[in-house]
N, C-alpha and C positions, 0 to 999 in steps of 0.2 A: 925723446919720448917721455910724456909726461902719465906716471901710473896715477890709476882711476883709486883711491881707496874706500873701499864699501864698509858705510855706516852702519850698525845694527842699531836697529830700531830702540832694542832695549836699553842700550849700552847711552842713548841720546836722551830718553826720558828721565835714564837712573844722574844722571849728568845734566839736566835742568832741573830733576827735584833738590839734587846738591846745592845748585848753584841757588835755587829758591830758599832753600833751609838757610844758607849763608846769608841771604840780605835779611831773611828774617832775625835771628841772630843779633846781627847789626841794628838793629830795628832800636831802637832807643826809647819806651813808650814815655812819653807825658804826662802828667796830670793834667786833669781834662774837668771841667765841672760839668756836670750835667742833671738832669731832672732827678734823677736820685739819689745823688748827693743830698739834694737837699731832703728826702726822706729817711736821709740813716739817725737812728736815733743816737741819744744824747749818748756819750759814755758814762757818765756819773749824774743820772735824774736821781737828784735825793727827794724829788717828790714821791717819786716809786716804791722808797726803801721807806720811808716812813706811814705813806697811805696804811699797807693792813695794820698797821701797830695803831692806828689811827681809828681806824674801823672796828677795833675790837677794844678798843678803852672805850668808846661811844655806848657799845652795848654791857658794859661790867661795870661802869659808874655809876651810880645811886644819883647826882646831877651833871650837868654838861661842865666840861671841864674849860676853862680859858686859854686863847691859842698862846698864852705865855705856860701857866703849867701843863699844856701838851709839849711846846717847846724841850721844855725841862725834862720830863720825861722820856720825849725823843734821843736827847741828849744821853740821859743818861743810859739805856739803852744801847745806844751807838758805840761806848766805852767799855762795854763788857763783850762786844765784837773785837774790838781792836785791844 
């Protein structure tokens, strides 16, 4: 005589989301490229950090300054941060 054993319905679901959370787990993700990859910005745009400092010697100069003494004073600038 072979017994019949009765399954609970719950007991099966809670026991396939285990077994589902398990392969997820396992799941090893990749790096992957994709279309927005290519939209993350730059980590270190020193165009960024220097643009307002840029913007506001333009308007406090009495004439335009030359992109080497903007240079320079970019620079110099950048050393009283760090």
């Amino acid at each position: 005589m072979s017994e019949s054993v009765q399954r609970d319905p719950a007991d099966e679901q809670a026991q396939s989301h285990d077994e589902r959370m398990l392969r997820l787990l396992d799941y090893i993700p990749q790096r992957r490229i994709g279309v927005f990859d290519q939209l993350r910005p730059q980590r270190w745009n020193w165009y960024l950090v220097r643009r307002p400092m840029e913007r506001s010697l333009e308007r406090q100069t009495p004439e335009p300054l030359t992109i080497r003494q903007t240079r320079n004073l970019r620079l110099f600038w950048l050393d009283g941060i760090f």
